[in-house]
Residue frames as qw, qx, qy, qz and C-alpha x, y, z in Angstrom:
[[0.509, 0.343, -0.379, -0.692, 16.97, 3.98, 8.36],
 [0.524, 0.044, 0.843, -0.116, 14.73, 0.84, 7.97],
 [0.368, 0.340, -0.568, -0.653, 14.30, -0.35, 4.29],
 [0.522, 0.021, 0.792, -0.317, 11.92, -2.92, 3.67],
 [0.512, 0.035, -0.584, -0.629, 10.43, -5.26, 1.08],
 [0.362, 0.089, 0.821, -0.431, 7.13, -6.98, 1.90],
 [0.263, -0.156, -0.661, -0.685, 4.86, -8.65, -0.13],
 [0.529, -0.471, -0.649, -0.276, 1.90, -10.34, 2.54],
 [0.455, -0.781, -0.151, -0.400, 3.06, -8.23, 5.51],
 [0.877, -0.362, -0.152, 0.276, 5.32, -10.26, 7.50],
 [0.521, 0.311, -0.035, 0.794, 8.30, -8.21, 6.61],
 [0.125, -0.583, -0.053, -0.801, 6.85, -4.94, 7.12],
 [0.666, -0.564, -0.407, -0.271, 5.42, -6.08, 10.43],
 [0.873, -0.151, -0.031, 0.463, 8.60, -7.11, 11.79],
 [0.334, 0.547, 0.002, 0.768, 10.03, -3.53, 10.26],
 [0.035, 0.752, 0.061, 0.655, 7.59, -1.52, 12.03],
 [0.760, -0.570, -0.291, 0.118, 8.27, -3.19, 15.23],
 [0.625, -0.139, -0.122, 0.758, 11.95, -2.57, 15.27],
 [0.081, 0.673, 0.280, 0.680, 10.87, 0.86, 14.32],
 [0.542, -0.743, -0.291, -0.265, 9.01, 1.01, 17.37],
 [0.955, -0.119, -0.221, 0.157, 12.01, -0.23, 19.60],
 [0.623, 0.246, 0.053, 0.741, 14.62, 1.65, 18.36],
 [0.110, -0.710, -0.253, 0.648, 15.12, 5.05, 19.39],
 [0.328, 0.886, 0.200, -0.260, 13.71, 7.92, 17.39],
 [0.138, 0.936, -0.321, -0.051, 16.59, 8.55, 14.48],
 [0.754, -0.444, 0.420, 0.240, 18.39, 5.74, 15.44],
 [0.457, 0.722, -0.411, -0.319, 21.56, 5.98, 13.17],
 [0.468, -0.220, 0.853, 0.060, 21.72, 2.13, 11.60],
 [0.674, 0.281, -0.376, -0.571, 20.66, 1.00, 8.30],
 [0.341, -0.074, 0.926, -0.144, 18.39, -1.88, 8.18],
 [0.404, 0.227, -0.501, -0.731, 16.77, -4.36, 5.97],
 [0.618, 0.137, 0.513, -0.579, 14.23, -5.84, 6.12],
 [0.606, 0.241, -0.401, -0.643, 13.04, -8.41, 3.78],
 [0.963, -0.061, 0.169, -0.201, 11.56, -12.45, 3.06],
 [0.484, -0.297, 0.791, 0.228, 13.80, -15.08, 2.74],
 [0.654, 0.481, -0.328, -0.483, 13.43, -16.11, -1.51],
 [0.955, 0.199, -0.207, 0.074, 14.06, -19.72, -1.92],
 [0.764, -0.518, -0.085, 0.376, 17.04, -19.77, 0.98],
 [0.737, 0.041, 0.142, 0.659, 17.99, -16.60, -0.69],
 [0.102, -0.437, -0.218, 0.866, 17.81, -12.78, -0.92],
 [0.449, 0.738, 0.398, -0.309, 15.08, -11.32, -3.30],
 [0.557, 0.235, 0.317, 0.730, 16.24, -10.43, -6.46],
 [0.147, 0.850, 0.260, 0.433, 14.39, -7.36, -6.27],
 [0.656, -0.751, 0.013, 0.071, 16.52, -6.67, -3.38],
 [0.657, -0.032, 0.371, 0.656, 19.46, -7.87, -4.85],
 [0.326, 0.553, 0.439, 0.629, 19.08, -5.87, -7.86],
 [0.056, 0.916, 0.268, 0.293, 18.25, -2.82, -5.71],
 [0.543, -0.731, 0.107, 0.398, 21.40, -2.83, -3.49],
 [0.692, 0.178, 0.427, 0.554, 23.82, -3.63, -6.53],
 [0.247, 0.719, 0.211, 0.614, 22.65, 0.52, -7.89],
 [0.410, -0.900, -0.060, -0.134, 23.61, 1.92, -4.11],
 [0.322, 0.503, -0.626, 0.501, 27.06, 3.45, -2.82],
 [0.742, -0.584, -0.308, -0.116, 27.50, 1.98, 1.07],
 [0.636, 0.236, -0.511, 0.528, 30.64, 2.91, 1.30],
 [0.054, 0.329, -0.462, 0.822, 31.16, 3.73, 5.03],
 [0.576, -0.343, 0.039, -0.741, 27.88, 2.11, 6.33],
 [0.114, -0.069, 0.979, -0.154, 27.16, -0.59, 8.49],
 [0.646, -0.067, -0.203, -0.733, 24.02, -2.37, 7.32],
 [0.372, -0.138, 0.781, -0.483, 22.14, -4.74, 9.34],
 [0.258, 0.092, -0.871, -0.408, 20.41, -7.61, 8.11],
 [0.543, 0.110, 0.725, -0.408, 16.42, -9.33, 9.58],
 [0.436, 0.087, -0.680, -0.583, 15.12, -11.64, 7.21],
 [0.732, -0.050, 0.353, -0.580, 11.50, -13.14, 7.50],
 [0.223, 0.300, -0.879, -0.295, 11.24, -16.90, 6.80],
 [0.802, -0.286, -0.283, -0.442, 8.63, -19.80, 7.13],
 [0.902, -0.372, -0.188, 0.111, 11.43, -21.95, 8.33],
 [0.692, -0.093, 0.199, 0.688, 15.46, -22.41, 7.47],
 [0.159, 0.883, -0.275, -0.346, 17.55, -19.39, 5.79],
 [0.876, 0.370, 0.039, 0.307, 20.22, -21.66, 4.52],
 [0.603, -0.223, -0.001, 0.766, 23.46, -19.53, 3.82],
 [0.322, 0.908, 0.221, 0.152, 21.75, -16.50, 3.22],
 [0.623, -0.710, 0.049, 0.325, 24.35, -14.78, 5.36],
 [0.663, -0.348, 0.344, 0.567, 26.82, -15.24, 3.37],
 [0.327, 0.481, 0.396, 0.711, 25.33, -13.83, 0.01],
 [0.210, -0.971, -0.095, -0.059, 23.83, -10.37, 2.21],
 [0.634, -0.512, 0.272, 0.512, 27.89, -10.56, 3.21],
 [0.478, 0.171, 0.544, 0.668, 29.15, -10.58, -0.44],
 [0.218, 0.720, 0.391, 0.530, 26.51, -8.22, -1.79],
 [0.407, -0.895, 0.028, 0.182, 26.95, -5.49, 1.14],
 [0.533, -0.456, 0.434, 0.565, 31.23, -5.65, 0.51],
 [0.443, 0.654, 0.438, 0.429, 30.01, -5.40, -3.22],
 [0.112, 0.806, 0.325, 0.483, 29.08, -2.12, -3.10],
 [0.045, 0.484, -0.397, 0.778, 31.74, -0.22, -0.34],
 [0.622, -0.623, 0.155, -0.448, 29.29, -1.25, 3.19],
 [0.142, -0.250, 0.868, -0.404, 29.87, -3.34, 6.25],
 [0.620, -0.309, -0.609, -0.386, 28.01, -6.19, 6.65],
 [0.170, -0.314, 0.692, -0.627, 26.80, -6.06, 10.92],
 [0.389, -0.013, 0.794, -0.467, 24.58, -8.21, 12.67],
 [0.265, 0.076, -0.794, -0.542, 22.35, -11.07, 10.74],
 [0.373, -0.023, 0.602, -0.705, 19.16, -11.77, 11.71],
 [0.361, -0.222, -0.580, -0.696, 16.16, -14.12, 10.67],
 [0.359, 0.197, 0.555, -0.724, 12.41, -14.69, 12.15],
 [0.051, 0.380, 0.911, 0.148, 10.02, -17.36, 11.68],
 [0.344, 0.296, 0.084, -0.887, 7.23, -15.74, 10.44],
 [0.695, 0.304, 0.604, -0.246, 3.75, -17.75, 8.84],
 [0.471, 0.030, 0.760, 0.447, 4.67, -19.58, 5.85],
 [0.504, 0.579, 0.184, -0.614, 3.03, -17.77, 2.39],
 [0.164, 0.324, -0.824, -0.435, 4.96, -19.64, -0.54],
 [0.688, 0.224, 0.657, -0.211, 2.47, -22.12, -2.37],
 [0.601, 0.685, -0.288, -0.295, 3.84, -22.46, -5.65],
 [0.038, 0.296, -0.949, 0.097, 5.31, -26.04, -4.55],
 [0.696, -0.148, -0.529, -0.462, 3.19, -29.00, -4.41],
 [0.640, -0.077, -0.625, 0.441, 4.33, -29.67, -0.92],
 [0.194, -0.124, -0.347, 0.909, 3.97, -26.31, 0.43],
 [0.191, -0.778, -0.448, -0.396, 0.78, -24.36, 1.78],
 [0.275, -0.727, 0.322, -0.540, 0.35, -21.57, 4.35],
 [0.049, 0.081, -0.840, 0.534, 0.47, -22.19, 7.77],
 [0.374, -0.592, -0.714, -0.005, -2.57, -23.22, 9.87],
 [0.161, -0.876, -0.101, -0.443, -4.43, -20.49, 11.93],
 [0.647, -0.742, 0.175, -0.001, -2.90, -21.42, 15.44],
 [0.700, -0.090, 0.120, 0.698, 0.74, -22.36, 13.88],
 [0.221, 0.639, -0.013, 0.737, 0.61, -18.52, 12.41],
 [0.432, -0.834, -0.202, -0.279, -0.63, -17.29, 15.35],
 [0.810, -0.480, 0.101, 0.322, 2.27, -19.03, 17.58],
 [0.634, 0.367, 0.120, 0.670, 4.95, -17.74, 14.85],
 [0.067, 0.744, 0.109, 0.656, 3.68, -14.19, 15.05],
 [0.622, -0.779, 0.063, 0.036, 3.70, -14.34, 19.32],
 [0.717, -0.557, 0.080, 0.410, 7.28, -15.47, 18.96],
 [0.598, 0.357, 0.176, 0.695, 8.40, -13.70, 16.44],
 [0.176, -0.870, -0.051, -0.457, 7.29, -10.31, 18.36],
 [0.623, -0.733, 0.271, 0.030, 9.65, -11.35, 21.56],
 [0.827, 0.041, 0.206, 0.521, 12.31, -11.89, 18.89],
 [0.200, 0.817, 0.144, 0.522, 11.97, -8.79, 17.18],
 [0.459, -0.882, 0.035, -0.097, 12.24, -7.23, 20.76],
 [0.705, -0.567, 0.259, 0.339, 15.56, -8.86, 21.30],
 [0.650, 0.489, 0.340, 0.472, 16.72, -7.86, 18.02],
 [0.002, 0.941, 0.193, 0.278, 16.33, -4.58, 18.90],
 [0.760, -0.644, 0.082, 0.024, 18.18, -4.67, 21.71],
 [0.816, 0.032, 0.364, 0.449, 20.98, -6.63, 20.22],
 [0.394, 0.754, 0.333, 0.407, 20.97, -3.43, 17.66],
 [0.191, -0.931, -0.164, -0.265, 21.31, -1.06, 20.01],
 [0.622, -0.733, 0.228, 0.155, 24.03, -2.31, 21.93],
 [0.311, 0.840, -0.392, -0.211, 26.38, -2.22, 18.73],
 [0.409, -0.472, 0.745, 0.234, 27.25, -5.86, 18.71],
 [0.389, 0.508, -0.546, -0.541, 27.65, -8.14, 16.11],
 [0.634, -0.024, 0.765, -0.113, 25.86, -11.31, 15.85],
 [0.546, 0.105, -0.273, -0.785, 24.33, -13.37, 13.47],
 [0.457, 0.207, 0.724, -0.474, 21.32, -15.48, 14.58],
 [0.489, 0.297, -0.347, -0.743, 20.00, -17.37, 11.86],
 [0.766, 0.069, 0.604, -0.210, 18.07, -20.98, 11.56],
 [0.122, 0.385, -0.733, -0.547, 20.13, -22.42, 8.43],
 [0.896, 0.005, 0.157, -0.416, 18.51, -25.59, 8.51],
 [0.742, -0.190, 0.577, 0.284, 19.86, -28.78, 6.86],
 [0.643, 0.337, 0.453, 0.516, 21.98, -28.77, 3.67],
 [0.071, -0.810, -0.047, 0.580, 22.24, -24.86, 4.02],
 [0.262, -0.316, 0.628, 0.661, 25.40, -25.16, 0.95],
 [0.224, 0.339, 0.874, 0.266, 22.78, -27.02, -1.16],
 [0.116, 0.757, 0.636, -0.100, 19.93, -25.19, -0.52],
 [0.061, -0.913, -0.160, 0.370, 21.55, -21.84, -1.07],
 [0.179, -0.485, 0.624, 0.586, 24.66, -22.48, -3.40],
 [0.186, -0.118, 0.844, 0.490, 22.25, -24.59, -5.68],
 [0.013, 0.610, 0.782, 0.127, 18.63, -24.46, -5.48],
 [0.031, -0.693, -0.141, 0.706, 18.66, -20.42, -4.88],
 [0.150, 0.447, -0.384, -0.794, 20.23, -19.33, -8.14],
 [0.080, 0.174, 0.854, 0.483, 17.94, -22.03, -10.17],
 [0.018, 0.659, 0.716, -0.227, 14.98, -20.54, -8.75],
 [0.108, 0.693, -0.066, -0.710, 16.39, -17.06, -9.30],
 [0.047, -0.181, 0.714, 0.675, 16.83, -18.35, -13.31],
 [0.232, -0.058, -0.840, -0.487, 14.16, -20.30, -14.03],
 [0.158, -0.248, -0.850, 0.437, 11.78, -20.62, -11.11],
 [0.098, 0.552, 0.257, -0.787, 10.32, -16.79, -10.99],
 [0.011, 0.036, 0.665, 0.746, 8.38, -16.79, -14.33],
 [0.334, 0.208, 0.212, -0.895, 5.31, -14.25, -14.24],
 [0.308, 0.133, -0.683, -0.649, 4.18, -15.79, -17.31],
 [0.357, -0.105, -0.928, 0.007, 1.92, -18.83, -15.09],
 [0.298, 0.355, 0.426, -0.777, -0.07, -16.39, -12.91],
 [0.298, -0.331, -0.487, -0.751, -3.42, -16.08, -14.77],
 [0.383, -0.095, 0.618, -0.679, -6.87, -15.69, -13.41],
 [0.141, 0.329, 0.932, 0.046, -9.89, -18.20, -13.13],
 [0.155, -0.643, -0.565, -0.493, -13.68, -18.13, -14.11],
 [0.326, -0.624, -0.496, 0.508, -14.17, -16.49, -9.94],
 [0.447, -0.103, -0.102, 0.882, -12.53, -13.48, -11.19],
 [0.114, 0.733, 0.647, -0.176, -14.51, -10.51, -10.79],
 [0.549, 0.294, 0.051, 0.781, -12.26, -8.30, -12.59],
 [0.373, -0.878, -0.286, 0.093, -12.38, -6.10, -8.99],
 [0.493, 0.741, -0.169, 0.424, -9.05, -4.84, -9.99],
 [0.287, -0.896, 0.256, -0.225, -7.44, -5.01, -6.85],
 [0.873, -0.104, 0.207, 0.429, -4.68, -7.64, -7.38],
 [0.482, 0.653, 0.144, 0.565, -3.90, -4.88, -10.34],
 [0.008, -0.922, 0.048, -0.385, -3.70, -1.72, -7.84],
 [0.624, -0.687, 0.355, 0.110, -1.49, -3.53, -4.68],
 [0.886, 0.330, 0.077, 0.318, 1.25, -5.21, -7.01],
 [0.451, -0.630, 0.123, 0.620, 4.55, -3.30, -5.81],
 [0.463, -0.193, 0.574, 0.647, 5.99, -3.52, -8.40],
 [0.588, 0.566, 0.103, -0.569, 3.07, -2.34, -10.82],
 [0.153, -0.268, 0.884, 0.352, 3.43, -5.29, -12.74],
 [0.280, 0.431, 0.857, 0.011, -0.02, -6.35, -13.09],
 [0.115, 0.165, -0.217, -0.955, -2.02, -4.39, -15.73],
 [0.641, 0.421, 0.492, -0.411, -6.38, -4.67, -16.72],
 [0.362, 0.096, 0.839, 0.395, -7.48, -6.31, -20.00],
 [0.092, -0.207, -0.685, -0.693, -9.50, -5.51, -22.35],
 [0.543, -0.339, -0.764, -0.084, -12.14, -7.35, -19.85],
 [0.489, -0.799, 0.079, -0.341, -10.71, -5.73, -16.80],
 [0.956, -0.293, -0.005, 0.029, -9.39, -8.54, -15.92],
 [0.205, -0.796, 0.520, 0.234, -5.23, -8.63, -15.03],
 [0.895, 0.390, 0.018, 0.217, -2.74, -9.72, -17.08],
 [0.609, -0.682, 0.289, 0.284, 0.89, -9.87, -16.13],
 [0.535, 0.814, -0.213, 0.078, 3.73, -8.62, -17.48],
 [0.860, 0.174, -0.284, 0.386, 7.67, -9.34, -17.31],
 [0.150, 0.522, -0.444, 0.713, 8.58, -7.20, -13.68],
 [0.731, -0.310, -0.544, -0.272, 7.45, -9.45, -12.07],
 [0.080, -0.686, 0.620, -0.372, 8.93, -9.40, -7.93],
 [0.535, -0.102, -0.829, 0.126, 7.45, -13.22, -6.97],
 [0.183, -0.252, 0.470, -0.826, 6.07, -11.54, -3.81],
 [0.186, -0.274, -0.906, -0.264, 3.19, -13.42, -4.94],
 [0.061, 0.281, 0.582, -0.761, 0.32, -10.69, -2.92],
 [0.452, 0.074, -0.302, -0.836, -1.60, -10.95, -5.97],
 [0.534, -0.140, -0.823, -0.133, -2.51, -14.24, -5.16],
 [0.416, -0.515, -0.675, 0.325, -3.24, -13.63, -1.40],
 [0.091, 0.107, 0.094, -0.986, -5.20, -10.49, -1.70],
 [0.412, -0.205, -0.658, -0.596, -7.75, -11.94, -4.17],
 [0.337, -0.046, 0.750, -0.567, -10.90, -12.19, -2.17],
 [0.894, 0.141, 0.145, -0.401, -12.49, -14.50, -4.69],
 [0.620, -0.387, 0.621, 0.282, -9.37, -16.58, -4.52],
 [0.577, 0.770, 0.131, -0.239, -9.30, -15.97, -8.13],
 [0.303, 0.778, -0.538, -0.116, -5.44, -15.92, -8.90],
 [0.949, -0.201, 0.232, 0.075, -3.48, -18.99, -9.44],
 [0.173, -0.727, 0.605, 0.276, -0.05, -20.06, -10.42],
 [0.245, 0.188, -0.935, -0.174, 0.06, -22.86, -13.03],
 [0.782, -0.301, -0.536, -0.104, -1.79, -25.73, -11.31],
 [0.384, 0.146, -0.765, 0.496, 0.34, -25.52, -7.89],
 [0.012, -0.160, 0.357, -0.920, -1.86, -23.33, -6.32],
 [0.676, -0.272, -0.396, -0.559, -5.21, -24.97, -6.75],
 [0.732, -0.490, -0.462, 0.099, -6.56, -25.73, -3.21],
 [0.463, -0.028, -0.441, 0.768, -4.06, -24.03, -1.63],
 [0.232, -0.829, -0.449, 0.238, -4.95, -21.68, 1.31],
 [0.101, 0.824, 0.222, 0.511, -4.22, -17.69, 1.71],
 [0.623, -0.580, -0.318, 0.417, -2.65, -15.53, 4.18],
 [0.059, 0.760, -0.081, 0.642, -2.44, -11.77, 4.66],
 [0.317, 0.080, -0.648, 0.688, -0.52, -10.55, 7.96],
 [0.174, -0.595, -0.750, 0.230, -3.28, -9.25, 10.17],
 [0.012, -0.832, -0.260, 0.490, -2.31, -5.96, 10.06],
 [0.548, 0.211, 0.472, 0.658, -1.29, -6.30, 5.99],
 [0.183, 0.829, 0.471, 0.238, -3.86, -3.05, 5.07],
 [0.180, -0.982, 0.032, -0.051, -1.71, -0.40, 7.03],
 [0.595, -0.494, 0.440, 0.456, 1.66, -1.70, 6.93],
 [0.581, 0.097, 0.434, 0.681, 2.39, -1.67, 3.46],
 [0.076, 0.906, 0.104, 0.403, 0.76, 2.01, 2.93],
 [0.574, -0.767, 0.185, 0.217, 3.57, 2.60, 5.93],
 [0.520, -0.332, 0.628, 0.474, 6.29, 0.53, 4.73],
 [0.605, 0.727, -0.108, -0.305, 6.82, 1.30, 0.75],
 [0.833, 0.046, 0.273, 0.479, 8.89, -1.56, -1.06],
 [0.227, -0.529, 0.439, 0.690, 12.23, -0.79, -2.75]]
């Protein structure tokens, strides 16, 4: 069983590989999801926290631009939460989509490009690794892991995720299709047409990099910033249905 949350593809991509990989049925529960601010999604969070595991081993691949930090260790805690095994920890560089920092934009065309070659000949050895029932975990903490994940996670998870700063610009053509991909069916039409966000929000942020008249924005951060949909974003996520 592969479970997956994906907001711009990368996840799901990365899902349907192992998919591929894995024999037909394979019995292993895996999850799939992005790295949140060096930390596990809340919508993730928030959807293991209402599952029994008791008796399962559940395998971890998180997608990241760069570092994980200590994710490890909360996917450890929240798994033992709820009766599972935590087994083998995995993450994969995958092209950067967070731009709601003034520091941070995608990636460039030929740094995604290189990500997405080597993340496919990771994935492969992931598989592998899966199959042969050991236990690893392979993850790219970076620097200040503690920090980045004991302190700057949960402020982001408090204060950080706040739906309320999405709006759209004058571009918008109220084409309604930020409103119809939104996992989470947060985004709802105006009066106008136009979307207008509400307070279930997941941060996936695929309303913003769907818009093809770059039309959504966050606050100010996002102004200038570039886009990025996996290549094959249109058919993975009608595959891979978030939690």
């Amino acid at each position: 069983m592969i479970h997956c949350f994906s907001g711009m593809g990368n996840s799901a991509a990365v899902a349907n590989r192992l998919e591929l990989k894995l024999p037909p049925n394979y019995p292993a529960e895996i999850w799939v999801f992005p790295v949140y601010s060096w930390g596990i999604p809340p919508v993730v969070v928030k959807h293991i926290e209402q599952l029994d595991l008791s008796g399962l081993v559940c395998h971890m691949v998180c997608t990241c631009g760069d570092d994980t930090g200590n994710i490890d260790r909360q996917w450890r805690s929240l798994i033992e939460s709820r009766g599972g095994e935590a087994g083998s920890i995995f993450s994969v560089r995958m092209p950067n989509t967070y731009v709601c920092l003034p520091f941070m934009d995608v990636d460039s065309k030929e740094v995604a490009e290189r990500k997405l070659r080597e993340a496919a000949e990771k994935v492969d050895r992931i598989a592998e690794i899966i199959k042969s029932g050991e236990i690893v975990v392979d993850i790219k903490r970076g620097a200040f892991p503690g920090f980045k994940s004991g302190v700057i996670y949960p402020q982001f998870f408090r204060h950080g995720m706040k739906a309320r700063k999405f709006h759209f610009t004058s571009a918008c053509r109220a084409c309604g299709k930020c409103i119809s991909l939104c996992p989470n069916h947060n985004i709802t039409a105006g009066q106008d047409g136009r979307p207008q966000w509400g307070d279930n929000c997941a941060f996936c942020l695929r309303c913003y990099h769907v818009c093809t008249a770059h039309a959504v924005a966050y606050g100010s951060q996002t102004k200038k910033k570039s886009q990025y949909l996996h290549p094959d974003f249109q058919w993975l996520i009608k595959k891979f249905e978030n939690l």
